[in-house]
Predicted model as a PDB file, atoms N, CA, C, CB and O in Angstrom, pLDDT in the B-factor column:
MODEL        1                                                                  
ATOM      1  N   UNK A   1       5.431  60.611   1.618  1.00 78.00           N  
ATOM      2  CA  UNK A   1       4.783  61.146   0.461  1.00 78.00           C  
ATOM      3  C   UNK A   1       3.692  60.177   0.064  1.00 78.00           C  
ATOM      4  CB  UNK A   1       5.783  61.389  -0.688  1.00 78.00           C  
ATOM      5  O   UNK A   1       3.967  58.989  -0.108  1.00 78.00           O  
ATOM      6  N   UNK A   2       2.413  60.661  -0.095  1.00 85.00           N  
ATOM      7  CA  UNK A   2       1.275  60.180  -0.717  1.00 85.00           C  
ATOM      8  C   UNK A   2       1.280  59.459  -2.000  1.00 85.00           C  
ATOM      9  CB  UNK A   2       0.528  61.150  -0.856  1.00 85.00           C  
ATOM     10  O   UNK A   2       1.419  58.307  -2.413  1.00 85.00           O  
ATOM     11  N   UNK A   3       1.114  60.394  -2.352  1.00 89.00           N  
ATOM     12  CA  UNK A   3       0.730  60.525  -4.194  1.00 89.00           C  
ATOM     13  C   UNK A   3       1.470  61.272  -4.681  1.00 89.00           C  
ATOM     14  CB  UNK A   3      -0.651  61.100  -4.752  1.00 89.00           C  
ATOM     15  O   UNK A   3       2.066  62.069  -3.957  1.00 89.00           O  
ATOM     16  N   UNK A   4       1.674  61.259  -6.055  1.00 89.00           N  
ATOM     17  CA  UNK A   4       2.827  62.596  -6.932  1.00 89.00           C  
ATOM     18  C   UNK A   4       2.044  62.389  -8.113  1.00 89.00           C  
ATOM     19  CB  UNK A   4       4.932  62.272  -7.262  1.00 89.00           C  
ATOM     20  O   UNK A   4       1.612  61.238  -8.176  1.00 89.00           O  
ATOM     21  N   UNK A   5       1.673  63.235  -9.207  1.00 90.00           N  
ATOM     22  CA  UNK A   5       0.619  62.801 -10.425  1.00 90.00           C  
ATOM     23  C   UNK A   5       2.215  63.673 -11.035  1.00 90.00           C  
ATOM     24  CB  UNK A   5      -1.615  63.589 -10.654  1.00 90.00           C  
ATOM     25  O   UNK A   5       2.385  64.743 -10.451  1.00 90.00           O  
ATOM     26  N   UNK A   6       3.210  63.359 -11.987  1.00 87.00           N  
ATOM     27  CA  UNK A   6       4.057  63.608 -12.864  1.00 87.00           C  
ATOM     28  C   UNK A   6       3.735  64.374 -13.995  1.00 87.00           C  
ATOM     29  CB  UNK A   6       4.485  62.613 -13.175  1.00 87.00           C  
ATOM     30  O   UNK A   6       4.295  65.445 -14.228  1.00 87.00           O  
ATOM     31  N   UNK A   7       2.921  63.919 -14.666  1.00 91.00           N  
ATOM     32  CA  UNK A   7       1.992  64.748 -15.571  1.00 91.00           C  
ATOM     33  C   UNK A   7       1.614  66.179 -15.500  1.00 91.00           C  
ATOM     34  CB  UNK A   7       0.879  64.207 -15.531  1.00 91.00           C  
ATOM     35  O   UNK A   7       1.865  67.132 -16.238  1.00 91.00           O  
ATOM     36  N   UNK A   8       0.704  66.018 -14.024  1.00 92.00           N  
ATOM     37  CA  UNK A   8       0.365  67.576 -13.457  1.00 92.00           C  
ATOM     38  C   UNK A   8       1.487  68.414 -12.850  1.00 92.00           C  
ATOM     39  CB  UNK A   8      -0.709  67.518 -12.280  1.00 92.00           C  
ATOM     40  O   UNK A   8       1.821  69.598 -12.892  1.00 92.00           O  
ATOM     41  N   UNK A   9       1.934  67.276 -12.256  1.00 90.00           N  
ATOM     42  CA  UNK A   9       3.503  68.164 -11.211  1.00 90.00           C  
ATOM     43  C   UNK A   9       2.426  68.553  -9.634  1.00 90.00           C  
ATOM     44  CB  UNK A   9       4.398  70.555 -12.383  1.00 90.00           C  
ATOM     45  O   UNK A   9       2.592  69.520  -8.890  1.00 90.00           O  
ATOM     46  N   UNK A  10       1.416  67.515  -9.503  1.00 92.00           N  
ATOM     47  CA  UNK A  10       0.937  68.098  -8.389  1.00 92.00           C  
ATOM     48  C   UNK A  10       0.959  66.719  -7.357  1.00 92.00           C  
ATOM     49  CB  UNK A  10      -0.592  68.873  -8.692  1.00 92.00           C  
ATOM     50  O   UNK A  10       0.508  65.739  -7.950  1.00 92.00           O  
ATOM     51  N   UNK A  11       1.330  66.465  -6.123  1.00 92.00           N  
ATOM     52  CA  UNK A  11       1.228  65.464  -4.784  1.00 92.00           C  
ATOM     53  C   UNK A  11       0.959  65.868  -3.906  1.00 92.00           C  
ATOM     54  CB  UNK A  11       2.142  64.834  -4.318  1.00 92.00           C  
ATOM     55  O   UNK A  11       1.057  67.052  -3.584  1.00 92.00           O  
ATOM     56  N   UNK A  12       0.443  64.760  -3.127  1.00 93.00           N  
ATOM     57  CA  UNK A  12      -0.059  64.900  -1.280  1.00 93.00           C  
ATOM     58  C   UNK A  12       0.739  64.222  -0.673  1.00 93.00           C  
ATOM     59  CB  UNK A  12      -1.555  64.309  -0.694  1.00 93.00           C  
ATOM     60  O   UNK A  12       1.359  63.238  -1.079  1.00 93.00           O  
ATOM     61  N   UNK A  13       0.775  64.992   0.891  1.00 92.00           N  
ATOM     62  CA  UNK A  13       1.930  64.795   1.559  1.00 92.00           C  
ATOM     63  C   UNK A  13       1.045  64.133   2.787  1.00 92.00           C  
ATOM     64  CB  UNK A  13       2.948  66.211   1.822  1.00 92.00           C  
ATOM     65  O   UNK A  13      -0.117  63.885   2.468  1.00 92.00           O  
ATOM     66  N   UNK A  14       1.389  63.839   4.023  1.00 91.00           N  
ATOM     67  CA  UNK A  14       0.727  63.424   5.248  1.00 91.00           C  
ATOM     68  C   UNK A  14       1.600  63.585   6.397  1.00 91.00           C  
ATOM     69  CB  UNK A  14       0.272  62.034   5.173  1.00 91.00           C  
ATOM     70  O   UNK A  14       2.695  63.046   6.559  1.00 91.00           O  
ATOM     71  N   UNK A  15       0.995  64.390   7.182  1.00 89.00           N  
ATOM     72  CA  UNK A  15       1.863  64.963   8.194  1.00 89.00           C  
ATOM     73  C   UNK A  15       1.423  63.596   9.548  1.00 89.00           C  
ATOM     74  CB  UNK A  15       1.335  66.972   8.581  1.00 89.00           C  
ATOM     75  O   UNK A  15       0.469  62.823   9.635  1.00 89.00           O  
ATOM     76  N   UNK A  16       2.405  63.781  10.251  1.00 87.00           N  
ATOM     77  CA  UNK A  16       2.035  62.734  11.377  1.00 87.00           C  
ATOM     78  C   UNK A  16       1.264  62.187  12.458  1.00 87.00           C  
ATOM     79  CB  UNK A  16       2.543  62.708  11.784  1.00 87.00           C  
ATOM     80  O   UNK A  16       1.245  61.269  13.278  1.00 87.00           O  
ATOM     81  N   UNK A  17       0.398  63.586  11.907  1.00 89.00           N  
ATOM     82  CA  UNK A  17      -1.288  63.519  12.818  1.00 89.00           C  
ATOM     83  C   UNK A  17      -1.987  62.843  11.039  1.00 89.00           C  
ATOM     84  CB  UNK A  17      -2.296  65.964  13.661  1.00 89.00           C  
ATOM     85  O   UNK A  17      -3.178  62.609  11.241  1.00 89.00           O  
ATOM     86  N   UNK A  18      -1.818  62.683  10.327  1.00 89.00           N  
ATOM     87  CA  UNK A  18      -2.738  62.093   9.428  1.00 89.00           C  
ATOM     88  C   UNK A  18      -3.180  63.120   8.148  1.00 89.00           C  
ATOM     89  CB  UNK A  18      -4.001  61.658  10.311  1.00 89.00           C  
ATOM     90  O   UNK A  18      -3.601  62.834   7.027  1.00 89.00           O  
ATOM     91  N   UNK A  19      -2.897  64.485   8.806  1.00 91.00           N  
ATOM     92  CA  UNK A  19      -3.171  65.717   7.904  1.00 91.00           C  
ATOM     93  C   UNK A  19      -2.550  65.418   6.437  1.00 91.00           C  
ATOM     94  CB  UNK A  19      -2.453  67.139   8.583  1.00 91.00           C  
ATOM     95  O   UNK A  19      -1.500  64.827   6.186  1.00 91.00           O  
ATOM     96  N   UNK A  20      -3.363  65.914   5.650  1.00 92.00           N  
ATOM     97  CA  UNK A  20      -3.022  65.611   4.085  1.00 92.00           C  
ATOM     98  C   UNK A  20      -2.539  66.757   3.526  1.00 92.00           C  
ATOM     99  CB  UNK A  20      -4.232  65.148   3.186  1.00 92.00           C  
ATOM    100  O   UNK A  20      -3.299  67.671   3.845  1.00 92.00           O  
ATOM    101  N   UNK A  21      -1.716  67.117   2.900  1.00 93.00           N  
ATOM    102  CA  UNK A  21      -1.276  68.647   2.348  1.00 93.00           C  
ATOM    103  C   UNK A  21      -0.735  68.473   0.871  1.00 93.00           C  
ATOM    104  CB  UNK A  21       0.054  69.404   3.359  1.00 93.00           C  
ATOM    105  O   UNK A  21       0.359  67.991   0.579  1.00 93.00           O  
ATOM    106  N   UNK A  22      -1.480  68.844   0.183  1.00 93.00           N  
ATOM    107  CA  UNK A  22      -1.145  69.047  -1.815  1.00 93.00           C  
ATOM    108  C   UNK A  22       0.111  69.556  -1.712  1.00 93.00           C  
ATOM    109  CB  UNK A  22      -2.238  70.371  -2.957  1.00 93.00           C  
ATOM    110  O   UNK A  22       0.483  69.610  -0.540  1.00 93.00           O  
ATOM    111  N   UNK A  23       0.748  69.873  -2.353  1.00 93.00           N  
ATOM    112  CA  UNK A  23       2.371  69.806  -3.060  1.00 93.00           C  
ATOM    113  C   UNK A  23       2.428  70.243  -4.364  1.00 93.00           C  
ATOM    114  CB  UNK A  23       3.032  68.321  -3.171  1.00 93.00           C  
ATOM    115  O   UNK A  23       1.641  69.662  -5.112  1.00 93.00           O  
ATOM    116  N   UNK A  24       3.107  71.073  -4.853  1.00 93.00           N  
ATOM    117  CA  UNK A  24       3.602  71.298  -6.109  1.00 93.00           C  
ATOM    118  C   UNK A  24       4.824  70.473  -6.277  1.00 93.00           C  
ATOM    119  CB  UNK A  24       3.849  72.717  -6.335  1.00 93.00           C  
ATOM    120  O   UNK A  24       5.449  70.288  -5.233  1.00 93.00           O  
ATOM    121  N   UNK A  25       5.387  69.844  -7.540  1.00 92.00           N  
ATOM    122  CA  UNK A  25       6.558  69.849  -7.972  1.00 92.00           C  
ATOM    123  C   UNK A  25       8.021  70.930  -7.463  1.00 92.00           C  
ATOM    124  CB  UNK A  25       6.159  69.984  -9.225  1.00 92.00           C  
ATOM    125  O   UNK A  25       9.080  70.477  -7.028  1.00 92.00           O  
ATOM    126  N   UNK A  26       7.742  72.236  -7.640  1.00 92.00           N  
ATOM    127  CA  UNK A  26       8.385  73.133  -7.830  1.00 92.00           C  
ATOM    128  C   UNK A  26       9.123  73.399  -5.825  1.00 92.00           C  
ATOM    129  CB  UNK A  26       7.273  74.332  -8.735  1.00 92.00           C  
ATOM    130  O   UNK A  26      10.043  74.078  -5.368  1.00 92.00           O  
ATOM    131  N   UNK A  27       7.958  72.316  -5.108  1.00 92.00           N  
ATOM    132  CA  UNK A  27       8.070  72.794  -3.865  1.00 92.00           C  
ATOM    133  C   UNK A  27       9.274  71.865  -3.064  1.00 92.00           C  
ATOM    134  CB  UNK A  27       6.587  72.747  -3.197  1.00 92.00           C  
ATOM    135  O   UNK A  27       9.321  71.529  -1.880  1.00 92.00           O  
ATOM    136  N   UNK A  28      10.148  71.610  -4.094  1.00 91.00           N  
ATOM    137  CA  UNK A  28      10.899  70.519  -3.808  1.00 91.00           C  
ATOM    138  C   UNK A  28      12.602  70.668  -3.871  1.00 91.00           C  
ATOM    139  CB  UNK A  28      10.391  69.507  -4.758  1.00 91.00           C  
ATOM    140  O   UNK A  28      13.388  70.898  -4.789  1.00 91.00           O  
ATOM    141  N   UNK A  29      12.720  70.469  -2.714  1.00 92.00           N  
ATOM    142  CA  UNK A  29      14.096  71.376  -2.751  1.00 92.00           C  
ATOM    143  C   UNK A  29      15.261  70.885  -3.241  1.00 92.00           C  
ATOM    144  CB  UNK A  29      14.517  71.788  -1.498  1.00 92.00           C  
ATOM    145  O   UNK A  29      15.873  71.928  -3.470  1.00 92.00           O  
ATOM    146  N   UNK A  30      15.645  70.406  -3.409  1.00 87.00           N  
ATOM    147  CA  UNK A  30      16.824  69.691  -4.680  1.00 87.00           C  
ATOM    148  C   UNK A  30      16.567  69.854  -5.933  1.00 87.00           C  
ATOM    149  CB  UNK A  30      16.992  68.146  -4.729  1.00 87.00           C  
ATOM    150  O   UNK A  30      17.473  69.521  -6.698  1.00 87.00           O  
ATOM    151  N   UNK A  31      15.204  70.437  -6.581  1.00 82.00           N  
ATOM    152  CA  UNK A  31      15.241  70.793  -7.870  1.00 82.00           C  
ATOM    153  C   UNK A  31      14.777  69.382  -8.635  1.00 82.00           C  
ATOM    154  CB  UNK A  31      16.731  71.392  -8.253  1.00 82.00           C  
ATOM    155  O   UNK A  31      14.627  69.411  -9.857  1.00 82.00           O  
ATOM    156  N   UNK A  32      14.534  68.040  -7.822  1.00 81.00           N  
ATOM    157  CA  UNK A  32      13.815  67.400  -8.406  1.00 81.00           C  
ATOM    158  C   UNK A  32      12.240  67.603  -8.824  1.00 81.00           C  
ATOM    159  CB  UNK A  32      14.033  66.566  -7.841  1.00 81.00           C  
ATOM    160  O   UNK A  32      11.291  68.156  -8.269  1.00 81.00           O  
ATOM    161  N   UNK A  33      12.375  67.028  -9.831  1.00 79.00           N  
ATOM    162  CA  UNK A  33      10.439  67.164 -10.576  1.00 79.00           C  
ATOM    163  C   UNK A  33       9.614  66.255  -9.596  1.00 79.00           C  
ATOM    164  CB  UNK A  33      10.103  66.270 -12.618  1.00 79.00           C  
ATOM    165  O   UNK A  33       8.565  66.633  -9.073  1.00 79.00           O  
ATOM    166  N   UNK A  34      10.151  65.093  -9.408  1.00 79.00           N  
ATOM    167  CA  UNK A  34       9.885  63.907  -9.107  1.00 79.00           C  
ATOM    168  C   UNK A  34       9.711  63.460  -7.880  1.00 79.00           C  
ATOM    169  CB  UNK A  34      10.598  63.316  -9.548  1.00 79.00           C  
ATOM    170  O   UNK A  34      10.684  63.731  -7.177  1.00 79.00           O  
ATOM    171  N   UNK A  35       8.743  62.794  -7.242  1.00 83.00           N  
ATOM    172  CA  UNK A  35       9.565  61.739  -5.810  1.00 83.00           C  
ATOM    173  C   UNK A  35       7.661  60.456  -5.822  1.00 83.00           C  
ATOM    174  CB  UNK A  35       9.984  63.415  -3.204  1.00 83.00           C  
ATOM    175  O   UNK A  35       6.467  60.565  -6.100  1.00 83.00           O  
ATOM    176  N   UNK A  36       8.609  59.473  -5.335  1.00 84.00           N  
ATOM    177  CA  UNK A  36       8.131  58.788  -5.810  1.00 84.00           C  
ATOM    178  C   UNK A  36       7.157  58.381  -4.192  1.00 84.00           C  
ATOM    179  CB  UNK A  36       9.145  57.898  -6.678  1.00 84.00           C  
ATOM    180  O   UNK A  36       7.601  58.080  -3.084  1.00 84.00           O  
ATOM    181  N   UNK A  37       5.961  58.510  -4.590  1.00 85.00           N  
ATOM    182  CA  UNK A  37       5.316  57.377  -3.311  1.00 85.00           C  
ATOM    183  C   UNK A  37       5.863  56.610  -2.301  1.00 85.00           C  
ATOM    184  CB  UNK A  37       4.751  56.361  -3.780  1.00 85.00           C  
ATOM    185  O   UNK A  37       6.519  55.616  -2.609  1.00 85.00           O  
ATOM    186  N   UNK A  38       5.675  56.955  -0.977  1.00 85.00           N  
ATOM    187  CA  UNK A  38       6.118  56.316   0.119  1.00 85.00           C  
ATOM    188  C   UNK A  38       7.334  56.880   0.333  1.00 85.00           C  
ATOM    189  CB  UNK A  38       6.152  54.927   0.028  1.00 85.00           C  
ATOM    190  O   UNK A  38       7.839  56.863   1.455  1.00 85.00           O  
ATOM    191  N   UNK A  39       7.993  57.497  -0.826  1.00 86.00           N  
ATOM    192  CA  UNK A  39       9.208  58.324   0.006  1.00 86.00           C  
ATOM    193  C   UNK A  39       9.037  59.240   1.260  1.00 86.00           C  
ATOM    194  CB  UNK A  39       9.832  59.269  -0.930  1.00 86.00           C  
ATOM    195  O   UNK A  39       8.066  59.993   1.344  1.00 86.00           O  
ATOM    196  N   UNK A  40      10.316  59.142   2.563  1.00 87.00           N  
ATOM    197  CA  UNK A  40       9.438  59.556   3.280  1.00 87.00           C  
ATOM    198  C   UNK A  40      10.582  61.435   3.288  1.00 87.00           C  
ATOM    199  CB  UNK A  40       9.104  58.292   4.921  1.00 87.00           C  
ATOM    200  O   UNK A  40      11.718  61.790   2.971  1.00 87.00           O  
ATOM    201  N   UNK A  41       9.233  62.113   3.900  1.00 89.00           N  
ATOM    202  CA  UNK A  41       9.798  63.650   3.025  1.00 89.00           C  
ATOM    203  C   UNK A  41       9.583  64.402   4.677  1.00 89.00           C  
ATOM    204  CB  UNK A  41       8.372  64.550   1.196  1.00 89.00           C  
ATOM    205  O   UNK A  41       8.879  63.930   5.570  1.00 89.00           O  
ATOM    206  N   UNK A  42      10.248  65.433   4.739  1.00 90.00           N  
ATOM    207  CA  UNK A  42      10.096  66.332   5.887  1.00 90.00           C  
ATOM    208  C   UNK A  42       9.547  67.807   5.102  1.00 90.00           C  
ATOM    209  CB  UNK A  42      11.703  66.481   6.807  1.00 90.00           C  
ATOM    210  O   UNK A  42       9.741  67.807   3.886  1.00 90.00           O  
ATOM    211  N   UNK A  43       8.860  69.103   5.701  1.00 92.00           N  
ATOM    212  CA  UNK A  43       8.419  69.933   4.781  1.00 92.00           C  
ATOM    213  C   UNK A  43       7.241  70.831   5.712  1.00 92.00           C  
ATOM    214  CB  UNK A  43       7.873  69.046   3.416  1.00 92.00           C  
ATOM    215  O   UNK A  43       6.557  70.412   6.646  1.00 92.00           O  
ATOM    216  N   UNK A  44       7.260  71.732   5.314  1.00 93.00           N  
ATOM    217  CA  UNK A  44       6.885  73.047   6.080  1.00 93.00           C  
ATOM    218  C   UNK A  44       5.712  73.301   5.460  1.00 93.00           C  
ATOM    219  CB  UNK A  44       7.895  74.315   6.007  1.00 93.00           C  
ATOM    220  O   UNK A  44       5.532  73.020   4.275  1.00 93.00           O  
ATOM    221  N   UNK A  45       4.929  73.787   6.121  1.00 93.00           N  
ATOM    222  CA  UNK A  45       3.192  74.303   6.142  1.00 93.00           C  
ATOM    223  C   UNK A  45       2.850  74.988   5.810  1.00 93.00           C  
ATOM    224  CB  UNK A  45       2.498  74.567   6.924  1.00 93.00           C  
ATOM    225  O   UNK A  45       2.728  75.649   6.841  1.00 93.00           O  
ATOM    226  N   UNK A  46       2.337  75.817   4.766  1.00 93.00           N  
ATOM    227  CA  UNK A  46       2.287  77.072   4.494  1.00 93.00           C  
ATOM    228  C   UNK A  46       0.471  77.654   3.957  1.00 93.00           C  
ATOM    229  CB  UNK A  46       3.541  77.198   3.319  1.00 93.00           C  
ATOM    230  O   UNK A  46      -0.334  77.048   3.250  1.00 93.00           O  
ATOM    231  N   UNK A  47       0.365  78.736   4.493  1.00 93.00           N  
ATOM    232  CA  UNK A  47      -0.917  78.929   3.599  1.00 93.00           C  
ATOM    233  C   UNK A  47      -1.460  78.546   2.047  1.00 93.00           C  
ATOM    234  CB  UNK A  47      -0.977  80.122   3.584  1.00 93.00           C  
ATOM    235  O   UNK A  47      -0.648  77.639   1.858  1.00 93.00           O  
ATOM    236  N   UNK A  48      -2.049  78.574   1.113  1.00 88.00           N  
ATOM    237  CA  UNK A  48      -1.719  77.979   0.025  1.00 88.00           C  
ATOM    238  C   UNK A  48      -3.048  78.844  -0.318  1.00 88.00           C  
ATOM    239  CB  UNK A  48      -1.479  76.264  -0.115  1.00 88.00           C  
ATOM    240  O   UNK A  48      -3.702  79.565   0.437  1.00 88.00           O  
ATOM    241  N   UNK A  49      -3.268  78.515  -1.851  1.00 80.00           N  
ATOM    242  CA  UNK A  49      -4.573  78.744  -2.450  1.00 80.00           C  
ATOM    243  C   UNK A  49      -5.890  78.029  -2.179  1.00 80.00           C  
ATOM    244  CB  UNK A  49      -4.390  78.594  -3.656  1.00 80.00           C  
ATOM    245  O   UNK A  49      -6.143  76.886  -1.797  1.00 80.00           O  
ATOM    246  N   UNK A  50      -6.582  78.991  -2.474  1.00 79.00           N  
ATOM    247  CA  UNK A  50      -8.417  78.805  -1.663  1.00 79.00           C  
ATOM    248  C   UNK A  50      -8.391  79.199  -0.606  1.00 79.00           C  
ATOM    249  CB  UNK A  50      -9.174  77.344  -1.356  1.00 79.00           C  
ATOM    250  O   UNK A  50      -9.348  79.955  -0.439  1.00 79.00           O  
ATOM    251  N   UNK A  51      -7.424  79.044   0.786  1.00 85.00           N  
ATOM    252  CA  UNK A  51      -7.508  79.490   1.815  1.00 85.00           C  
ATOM    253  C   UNK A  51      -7.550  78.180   2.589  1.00 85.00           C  
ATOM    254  CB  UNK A  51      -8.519  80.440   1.906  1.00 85.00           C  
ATOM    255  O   UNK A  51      -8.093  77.934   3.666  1.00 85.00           O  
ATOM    256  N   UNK A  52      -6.689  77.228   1.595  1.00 90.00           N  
ATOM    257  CA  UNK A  52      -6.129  75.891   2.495  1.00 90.00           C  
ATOM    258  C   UNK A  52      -4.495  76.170   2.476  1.00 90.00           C  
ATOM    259  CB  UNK A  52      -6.562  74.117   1.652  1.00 90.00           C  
ATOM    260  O   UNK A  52      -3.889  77.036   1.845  1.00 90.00           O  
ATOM    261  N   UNK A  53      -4.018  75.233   3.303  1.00 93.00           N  
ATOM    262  CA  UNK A  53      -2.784  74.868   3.907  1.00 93.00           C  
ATOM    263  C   UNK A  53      -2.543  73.735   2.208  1.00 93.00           C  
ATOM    264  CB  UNK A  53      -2.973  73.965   5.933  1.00 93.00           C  
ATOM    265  O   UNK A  53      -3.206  72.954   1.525  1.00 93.00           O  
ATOM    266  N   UNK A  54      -0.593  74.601   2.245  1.00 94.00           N  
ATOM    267  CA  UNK A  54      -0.290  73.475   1.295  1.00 94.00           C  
ATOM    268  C   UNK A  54       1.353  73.161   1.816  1.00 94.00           C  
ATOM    269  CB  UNK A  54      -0.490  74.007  -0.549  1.00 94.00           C  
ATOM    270  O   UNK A  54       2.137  73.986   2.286  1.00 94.00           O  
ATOM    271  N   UNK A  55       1.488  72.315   1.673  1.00 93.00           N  
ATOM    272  CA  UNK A  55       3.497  71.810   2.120  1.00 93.00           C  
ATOM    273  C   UNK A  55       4.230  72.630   0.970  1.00 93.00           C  
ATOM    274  CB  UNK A  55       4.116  69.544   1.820  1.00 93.00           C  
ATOM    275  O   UNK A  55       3.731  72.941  -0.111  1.00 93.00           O  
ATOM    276  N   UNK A  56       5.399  72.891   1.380  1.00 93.00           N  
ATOM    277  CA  UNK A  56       6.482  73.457   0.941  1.00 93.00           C  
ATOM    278  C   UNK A  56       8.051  73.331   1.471  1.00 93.00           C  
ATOM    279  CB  UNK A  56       6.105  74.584   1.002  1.00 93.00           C  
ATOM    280  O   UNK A  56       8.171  73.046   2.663  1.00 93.00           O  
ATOM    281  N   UNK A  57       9.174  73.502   0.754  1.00 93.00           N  
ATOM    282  CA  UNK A  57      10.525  73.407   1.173  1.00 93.00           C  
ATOM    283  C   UNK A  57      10.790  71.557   1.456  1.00 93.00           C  
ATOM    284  CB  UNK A  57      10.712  74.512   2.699  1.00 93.00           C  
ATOM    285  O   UNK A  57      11.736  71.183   2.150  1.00 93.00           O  
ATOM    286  N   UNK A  58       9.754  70.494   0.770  1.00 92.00           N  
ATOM    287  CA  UNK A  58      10.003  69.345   0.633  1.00 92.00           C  
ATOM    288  C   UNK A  58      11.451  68.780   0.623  1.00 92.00           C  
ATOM    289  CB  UNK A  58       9.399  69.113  -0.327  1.00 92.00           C  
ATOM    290  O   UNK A  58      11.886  68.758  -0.528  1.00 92.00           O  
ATOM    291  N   UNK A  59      12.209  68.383   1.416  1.00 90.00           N  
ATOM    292  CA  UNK A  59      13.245  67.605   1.528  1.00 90.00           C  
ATOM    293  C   UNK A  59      13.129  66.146   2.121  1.00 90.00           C  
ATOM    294  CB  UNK A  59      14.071  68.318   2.204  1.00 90.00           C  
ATOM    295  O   UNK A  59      12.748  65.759   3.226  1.00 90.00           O  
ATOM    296  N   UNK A  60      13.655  65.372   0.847  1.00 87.00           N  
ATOM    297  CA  UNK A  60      13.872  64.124   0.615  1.00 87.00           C  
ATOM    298  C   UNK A  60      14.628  63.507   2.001  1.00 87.00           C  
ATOM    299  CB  UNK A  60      14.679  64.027  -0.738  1.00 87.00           C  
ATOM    300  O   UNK A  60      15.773  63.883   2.252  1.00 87.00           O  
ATOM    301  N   UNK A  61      13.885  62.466   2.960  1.00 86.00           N  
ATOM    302  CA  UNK A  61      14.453  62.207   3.963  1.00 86.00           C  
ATOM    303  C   UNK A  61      15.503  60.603   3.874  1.00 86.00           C  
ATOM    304  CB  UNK A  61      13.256  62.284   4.953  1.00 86.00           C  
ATOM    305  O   UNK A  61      16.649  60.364   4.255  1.00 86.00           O  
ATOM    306  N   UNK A  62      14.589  59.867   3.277  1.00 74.00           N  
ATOM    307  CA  UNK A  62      14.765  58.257   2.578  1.00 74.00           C  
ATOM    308  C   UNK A  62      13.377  58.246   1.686  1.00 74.00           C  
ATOM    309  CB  UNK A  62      14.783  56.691   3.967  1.00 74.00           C  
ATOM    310  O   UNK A  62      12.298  58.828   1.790  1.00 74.00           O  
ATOM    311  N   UNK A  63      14.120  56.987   0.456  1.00 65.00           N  
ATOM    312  CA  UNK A  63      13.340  56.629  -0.263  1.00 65.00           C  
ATOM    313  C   UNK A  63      13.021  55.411   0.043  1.00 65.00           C  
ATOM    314  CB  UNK A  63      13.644  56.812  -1.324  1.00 65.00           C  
ATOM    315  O   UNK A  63      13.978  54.715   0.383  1.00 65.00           O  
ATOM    316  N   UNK A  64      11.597  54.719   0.036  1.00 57.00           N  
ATOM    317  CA  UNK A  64      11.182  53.143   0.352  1.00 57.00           C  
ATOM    318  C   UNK A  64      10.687  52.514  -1.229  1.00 57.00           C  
ATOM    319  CB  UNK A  64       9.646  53.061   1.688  1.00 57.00           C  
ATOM    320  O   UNK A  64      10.956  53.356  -2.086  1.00 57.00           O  
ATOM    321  N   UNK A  65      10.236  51.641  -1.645  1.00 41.00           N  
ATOM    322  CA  UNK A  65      11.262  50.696  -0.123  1.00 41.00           C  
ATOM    323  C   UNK A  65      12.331  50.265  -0.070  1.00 41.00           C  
ATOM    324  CB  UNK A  65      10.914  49.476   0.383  1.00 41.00           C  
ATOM    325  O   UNK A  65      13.135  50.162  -0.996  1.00 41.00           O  
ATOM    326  N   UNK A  66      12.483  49.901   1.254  1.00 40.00           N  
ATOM    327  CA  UNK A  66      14.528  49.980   1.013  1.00 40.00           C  
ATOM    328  C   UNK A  66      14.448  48.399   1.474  1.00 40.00           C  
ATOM    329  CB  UNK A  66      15.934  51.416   2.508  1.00 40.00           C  
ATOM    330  O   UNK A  66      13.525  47.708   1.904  1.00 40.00           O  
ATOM    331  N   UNK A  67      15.862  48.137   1.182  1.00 35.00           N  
ATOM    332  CA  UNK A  67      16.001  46.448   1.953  1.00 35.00           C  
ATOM    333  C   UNK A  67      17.245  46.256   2.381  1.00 35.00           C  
ATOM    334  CB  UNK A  67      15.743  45.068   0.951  1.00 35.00           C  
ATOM    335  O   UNK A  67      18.172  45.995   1.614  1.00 35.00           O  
ATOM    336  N   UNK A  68      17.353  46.361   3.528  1.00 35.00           N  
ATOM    337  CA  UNK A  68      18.169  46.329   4.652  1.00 35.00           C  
ATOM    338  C   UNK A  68      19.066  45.138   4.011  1.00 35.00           C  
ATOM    339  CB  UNK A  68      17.356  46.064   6.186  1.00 35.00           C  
ATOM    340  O   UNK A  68      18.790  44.227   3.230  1.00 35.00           O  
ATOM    341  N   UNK A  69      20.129  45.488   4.604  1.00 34.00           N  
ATOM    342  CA  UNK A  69      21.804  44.837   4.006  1.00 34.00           C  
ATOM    343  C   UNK A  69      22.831  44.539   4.685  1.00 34.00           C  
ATOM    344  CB  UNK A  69      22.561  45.650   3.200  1.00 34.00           C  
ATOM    345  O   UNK A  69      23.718  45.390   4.761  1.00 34.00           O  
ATOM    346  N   UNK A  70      23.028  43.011   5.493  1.00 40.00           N  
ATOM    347  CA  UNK A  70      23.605  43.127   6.723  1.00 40.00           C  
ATOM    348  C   UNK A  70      24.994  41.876   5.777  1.00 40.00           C  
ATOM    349  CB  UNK A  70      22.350  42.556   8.448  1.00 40.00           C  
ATOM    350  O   UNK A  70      24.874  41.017   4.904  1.00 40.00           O  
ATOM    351  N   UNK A  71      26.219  42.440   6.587  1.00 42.00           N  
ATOM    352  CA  UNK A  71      27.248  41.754   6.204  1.00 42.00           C  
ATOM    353  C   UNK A  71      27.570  40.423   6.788  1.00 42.00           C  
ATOM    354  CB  UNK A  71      28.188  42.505   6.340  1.00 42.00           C  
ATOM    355  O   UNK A  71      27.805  40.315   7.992  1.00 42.00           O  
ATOM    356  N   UNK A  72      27.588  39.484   6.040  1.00 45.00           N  
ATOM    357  CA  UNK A  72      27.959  38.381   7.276  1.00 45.00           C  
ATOM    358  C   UNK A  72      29.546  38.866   8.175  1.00 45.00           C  
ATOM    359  CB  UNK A  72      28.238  36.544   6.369  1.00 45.00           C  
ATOM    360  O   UNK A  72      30.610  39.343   7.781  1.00 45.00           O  
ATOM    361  N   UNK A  73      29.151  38.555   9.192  1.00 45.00           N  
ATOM    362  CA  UNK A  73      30.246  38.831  10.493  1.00 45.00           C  
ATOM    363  C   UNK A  73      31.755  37.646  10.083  1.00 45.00           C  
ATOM    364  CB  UNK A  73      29.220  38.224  12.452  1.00 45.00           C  
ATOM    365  O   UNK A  73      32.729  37.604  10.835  1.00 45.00           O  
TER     366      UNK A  73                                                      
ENDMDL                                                                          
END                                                                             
């Protein structure tokens, strides 16, 4: 995940060729409002308004940053 503006309820996503895709809030499947930058998200392509491509069905994959947690042996 890009960006998320909270306020608007609107973010950009980046698919793994680099492609950028706007986001609604609402497009988020757990019913969160929220996700925070750098979370990393999986999410489906869909036509959108103007006659661009926008992401949808957003599911939360991991949140960053994380910090790895090893037990001493």
């Amino acid at each position: 995940m890009t960006s998320f503006d909270a306020r608007r309820g609107w973010g950009t996503v980046t698919d793994p060729d680099g492609a950028e895709f706007e986001f609604h809030a609402t497009a988020i499947v757990d019913g969160s409002r929220r996700i925070e930058p750098g979370t990393n998200v999986v999410f489906d392509i869909v036509p959108g308004h103007r006659g661009r491509y926008e992401a949808r069905g957003l599911t939360v994959l991991s949140s960053t940053p994380s910090v790895s947690h090893h037990e001493p042996a």
